[in-house]
C-alpha positions in Angstrom: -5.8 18.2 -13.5 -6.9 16.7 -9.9 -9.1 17.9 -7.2 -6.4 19.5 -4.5 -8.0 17.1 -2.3 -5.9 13.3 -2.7 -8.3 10.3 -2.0 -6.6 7.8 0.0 -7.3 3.8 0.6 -6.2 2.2 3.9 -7.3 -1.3 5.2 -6.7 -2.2 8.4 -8.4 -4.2 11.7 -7.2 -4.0 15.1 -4.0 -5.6 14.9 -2.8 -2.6 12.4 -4.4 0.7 14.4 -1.0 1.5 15.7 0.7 1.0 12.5 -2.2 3.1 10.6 -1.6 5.9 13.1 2.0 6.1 12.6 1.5 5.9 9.0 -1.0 8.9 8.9 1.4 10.9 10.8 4.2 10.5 8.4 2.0 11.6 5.5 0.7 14.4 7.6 4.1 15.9 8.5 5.7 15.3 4.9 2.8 17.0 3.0 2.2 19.7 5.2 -0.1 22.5 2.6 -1.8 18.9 1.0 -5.5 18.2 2.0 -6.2 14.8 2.2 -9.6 12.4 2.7 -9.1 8.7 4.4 -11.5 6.0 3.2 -10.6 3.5 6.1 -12.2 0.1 5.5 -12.0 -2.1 8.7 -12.8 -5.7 10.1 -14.2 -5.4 13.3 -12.7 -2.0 15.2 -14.9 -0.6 17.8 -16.6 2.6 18.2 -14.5 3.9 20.6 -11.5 3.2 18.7 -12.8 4.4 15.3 -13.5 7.8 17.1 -10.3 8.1 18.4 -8.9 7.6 15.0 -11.5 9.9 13.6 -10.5 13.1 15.8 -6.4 12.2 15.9 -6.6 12.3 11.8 -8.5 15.4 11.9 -5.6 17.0 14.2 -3.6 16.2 11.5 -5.8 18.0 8.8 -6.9 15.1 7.8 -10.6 13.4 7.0 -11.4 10.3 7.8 -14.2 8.0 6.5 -14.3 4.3 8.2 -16.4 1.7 6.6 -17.2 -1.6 8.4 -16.6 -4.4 5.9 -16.7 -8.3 6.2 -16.2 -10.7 3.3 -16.7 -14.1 4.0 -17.0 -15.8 0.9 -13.4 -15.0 0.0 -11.0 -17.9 1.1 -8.1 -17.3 2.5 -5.0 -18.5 4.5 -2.1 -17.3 6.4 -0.3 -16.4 3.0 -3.6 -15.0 1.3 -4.8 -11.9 3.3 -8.4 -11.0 2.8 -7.3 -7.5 2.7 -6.4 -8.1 -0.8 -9.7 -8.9 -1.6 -11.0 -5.5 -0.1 -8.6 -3.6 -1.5 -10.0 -4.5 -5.2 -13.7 -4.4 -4.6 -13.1 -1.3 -2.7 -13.7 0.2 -6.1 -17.4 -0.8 -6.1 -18.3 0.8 -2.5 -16.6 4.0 -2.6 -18.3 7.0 -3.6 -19.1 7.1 -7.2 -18.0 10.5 -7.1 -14.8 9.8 -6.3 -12.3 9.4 -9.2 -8.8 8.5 -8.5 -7.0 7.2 -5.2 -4.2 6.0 -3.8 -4.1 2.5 -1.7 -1.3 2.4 0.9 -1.2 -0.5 2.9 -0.4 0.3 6.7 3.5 -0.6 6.7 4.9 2.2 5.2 6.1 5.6 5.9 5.7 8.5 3.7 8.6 10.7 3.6 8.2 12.9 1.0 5.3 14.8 -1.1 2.6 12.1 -2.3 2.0 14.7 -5.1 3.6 13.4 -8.2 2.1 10.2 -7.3 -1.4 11.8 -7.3 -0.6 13.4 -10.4 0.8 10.4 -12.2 -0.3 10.2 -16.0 -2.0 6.9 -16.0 -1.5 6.7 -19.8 -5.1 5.0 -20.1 -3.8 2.5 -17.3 -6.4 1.6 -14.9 -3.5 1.2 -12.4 0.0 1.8 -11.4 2.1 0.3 -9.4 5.6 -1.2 -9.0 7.4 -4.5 -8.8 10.4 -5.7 -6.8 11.8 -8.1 -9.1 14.9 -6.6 -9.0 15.9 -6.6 -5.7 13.6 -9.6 -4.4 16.0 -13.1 -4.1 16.3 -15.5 -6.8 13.7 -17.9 -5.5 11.0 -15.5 -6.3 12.0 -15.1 -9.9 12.4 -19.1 -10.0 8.5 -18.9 -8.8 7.9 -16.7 -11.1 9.3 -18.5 -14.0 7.7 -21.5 -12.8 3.8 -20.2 -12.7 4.7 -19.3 -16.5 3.6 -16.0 -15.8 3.4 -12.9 -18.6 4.2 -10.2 -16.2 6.7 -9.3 -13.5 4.7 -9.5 -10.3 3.3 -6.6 -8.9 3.6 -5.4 -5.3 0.1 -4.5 -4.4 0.9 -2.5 -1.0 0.7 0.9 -3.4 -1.6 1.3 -6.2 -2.4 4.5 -7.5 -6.4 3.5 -9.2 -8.0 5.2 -11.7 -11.8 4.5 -10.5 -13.9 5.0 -12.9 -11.9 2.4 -14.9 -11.4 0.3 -12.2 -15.5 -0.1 -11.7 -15.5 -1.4 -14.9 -12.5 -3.8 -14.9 -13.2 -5.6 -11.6 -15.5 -8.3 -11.1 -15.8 -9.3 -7.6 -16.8 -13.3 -8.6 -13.4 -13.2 -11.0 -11.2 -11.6 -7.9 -13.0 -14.8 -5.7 -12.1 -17.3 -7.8 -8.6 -16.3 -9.1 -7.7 -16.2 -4.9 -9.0 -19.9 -4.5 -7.0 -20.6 -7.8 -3.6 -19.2 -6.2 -4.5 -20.2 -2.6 -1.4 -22.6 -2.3 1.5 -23.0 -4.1 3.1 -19.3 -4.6 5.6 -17.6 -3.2 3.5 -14.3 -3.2 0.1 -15.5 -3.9 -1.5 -12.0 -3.3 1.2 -10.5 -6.1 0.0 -13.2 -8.0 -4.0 -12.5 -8.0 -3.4 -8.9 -8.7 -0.7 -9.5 -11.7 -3.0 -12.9 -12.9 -5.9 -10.1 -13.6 -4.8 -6.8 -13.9 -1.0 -7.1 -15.4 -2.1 -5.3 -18.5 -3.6 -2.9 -17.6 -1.2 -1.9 -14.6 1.3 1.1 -15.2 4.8 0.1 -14.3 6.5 2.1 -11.6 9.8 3.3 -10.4 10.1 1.4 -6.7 13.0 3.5 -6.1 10.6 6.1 -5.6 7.1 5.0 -4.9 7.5 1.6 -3.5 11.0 1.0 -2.1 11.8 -2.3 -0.2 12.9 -1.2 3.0 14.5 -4.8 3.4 16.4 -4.2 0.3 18.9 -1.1 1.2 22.3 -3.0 -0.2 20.5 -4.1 -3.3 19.4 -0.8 -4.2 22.7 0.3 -3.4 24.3 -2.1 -6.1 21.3 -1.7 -9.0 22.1 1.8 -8.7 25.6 1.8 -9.1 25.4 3.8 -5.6 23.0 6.7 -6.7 20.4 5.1 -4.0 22.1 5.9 -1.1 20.6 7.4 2.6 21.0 10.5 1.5 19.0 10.1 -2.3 16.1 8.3 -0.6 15.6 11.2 1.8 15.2 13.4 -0.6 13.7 11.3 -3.3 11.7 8.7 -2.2 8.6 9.0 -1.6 6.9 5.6 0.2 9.2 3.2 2.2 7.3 -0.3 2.6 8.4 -2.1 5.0 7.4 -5.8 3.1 7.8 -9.1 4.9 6.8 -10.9 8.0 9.5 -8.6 10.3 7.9 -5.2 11.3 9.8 -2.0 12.9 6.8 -1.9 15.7 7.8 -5.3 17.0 10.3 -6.2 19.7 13.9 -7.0 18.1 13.6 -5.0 14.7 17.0 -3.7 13.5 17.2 -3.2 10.2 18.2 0.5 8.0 15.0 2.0 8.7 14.9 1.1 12.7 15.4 4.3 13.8 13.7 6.3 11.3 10.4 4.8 11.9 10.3 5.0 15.4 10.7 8.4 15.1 7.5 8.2 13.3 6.1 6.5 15.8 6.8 8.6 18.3 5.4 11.6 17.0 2.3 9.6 16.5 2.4 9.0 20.3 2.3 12.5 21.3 -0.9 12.8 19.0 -2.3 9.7 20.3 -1.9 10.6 24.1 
């Protein structure tokens, strides 16, 4: 149905290149017969860097294709990331000839075969993507309530995009000004721009699977009447996000998914040095 090749999305500056590398490496290693391209969109990263990026991807098998990008006339705060802003206009500067893609933001690991993602029926969806209303805390669903929105929220750190749709759904002016709208007063204000414009024409998915909350390992454990246990998301899940202001590359993380993604980062060490 696809090209074998899978289009990827990945927005970083210099703050996230460790993170990105890591990242890459886990989707290298866990897709081992999959070719993949990298559109990397950027704020600011060096030559230098960018070509040390370039060739450690290619090691991997994989191709890399940075674009330099800088949007000032889209407000934003500590709460309201201008990647989100990229990510959804992203659709206007990629290759036309490009016709599906997956965006990743750079906290996650990929632990099993992106495939089934890729292949996803859209079922004339222009997205697809997953919420964490189930496990988030009761405060978000209060804030939710209270914005009187339609839709769950969606987590916008995976979106699988159908392009050619998408190029005709987004309209960089509306994405400005729904931002500005939602610059104060949310709990998730980026959640909030993406479900405000796109809710309807968004695919649910499983988070289990292709978004889980790496915060969240008890609360999947409980929804799941114990099916989601270490063992299941090995073997099933397919993109652990690490969501929230705590990271595993920073000093003093210990959470359920320590350990697993400094191995990660490890690995992406040996390629780096």
């Amino acid at each position: 149905m696809f090209n074998d090749q899978m289009n990827l999305l990945a927005i970083i500056d210099e703050n996230y290149i460790n993170p990105f590398r890591v990242m890459m490496k886990s989707i290298s290693i866990n897709n081992p017969n999959e070719r993949f391209q990298v559109f990397l969109f950027h704020d600011a990263i060096d030559a230098e860097a960018l070509n040390q990026l370039i060739d450690e991807a290619a090691a991997m098998g994989i191709t890399l294709h940075p674009f330099s990008i800088n949007i000032e006339s889209a407000k934003t705060s500590k709460r309201l990331s201008k990647s989100l802003y990229y990510r959804l206009i992203a659709v206007h500067l990629l290759p036309r000839e490009i016709k599906r893609i997956i965006y990743l933001d750079t906290d996650i690991l990929v632990i099993n075969s992106l495939r089934p993602l890729w292949e996803l029926d859209l079922k004339g969806n222009t997205f697809a993507a997953a919420s964490h209303k189930e496990v988030i805390n009761v405060m978000s669903e209060v804030e939710r309530i209270r914005i009187d929105a339609k839709h769950s929220n969606f987590n916008t750190g995976v979106l699988l995009i159908d392009l050619e749709k998408a190029r005709l759904l987004v309209k960089p002016k509306a994405v400005i000004n729904c931002m500005n709208k939602h610059q104060q007063g949310q709990l998730n204000p980026n959640q909030d721009v993406f479900s405000d414009l796109y809710a309807e024409q968004t695919l649910l998915l499983n988070d289990m699977y292709f978004n889980y909350d790496a915060r969240c390992y008890t609360d999947y454990m409980l929804l799941s009447k114990g099916l989601c246990s270490m063992r299941w998301i090995m073997q099933n899940t397919i993109i652990l996000h690490f969501c929230g202001k705590k990271k595993p590359w920073m000093d003093h993380y210990s959470k359920q998914f320590d350990a697993l993604y400094k191995h990660y980062m490890r690995f992406a060490d040996w390629i780096g040095g």
